[in-house]
C-alpha positions as CSV (number, residue, x, y, z in Angstrom):
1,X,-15.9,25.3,-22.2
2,X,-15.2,26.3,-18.6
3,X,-17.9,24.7,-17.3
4,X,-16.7,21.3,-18.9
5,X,-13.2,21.8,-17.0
6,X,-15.0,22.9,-14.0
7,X,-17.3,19.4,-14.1
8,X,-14.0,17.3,-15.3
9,X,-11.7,18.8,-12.1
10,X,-14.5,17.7,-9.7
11,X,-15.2,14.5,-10.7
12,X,-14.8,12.1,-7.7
13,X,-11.8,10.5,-10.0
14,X,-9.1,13.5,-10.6
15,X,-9.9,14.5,-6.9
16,X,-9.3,10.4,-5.6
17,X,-6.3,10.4,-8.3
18,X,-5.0,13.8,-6.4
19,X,-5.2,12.5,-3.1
20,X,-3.6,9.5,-4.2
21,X,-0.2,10.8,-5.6
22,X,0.1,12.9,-2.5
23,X,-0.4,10.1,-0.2
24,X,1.9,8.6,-2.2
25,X,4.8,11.5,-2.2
26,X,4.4,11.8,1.6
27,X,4.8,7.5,1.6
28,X,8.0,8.0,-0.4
29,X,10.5,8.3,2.8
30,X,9.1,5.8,4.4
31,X,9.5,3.3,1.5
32,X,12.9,4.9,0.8
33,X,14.0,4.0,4.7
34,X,12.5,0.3,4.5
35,X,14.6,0.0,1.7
36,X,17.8,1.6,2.8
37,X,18.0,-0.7,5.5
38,X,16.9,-3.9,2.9
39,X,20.1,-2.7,0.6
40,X,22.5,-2.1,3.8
41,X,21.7,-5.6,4.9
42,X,22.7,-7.3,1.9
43,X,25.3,-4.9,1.3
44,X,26.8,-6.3,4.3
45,X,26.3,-10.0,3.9
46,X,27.2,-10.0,-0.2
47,X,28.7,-6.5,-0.8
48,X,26.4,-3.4,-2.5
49,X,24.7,-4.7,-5.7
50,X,25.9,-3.0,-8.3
51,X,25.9,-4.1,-11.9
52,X,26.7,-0.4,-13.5
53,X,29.9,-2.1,-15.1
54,X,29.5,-5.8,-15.4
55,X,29.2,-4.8,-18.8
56,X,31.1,-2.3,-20.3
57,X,30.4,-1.0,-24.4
58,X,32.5,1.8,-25.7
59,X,31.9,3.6,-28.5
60,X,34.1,6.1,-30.2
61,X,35.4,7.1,-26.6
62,X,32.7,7.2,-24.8
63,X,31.6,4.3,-22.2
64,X,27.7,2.7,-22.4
65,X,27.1,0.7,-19.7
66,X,23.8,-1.5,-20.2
67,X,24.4,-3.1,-16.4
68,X,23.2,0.2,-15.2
69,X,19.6,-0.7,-16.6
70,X,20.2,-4.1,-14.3
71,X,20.9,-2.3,-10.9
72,X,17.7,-0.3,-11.4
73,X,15.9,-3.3,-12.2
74,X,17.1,-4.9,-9.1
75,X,16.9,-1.5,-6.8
76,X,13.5,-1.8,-8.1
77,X,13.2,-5.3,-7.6
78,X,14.2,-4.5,-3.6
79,X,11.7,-1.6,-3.5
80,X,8.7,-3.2,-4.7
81,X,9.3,-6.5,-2.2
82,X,10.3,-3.7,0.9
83,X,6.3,-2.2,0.1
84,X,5.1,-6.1,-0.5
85,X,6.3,-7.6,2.1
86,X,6.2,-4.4,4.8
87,X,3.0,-2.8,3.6
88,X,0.7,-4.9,1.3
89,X,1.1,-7.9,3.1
90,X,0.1,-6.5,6.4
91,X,-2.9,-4.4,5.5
92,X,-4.3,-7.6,3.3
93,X,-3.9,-9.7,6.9
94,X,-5.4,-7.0,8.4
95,X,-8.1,-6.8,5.8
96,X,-8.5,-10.6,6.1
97,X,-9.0,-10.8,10.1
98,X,-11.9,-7.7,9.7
99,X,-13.6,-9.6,7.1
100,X,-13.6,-12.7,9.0
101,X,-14.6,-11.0,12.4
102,X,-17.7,-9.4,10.5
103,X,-18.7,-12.6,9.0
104,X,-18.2,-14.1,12.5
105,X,-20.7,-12.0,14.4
106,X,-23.8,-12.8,13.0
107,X,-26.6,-10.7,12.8
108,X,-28.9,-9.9,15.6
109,X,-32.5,-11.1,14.2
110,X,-34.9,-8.1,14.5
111,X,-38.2,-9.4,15.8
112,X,-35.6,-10.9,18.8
113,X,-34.6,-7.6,19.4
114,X,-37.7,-6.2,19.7
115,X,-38.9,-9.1,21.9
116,X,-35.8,-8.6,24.7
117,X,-36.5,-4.6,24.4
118,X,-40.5,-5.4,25.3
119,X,-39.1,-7.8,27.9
120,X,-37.3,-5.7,29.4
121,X,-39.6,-3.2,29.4
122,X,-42.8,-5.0,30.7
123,X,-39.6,-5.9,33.6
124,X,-38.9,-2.4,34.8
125,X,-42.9,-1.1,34.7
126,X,-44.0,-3.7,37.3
127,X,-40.7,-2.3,39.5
């Protein structure tokens, strides 16, 4: 039984899923400040989006208000274009431009190799 949990903690997946959510937490403030500034930005060109009571149920005295499900949607909305846009975007560019520089550089033929290496060789004995 232990030895089942032991083999199942260090698979290659729970140990990539660890590093992942860690990586992720310690990415968290930096998605949190890309979208602070998003959010101040249009808080001062339209006013702060918020939607908590566009729409306002009460019921027996106490208020429900379903528009606070709409400014998470668009906070969340805002988020997940700041990491687009700031992060995804980039790194596929980036991604992009490394792919195309390795299909660029073609690769050296072998036997051509070899023949400059014996050239150069046969060169510097009769120095």
């Amino acid at each position: 039984m232990l030895r089942g949990f032991r083999d199942f903690i260090m698979r290659g997946n729970v140990i990539d899923l660890a590093v992942g959510i860690i990586i992720g937490a310690a990415f968290t403030p930096i998605i949190d400040a890309i979208t602070t500034v998003i959010m101040d930005v249009i808080a001062a060109l339209v006013g702060k989006p918020n939607f908590d009571n566009i729409w306002t149920i009460t019921l027996n005295g106490t208020d429900i208000l379903p528009g606070a499900i709409l400014t998470a949607l668009v906070n969340f909305l805002f988020v997940a274009a700041a990491l687009y846009f700031f992060v995804v975007m980039p790194m596929n560019r980036y991604a992009e431009r490394k792919k195309a520089a390795e299909e660029e550089a073609p690769e050296p033929d072998t036997n051509e190799l070899l023949g400059e290496i014996r050239d150069l060789l046969a060169a510097s004995k009769k120095e």
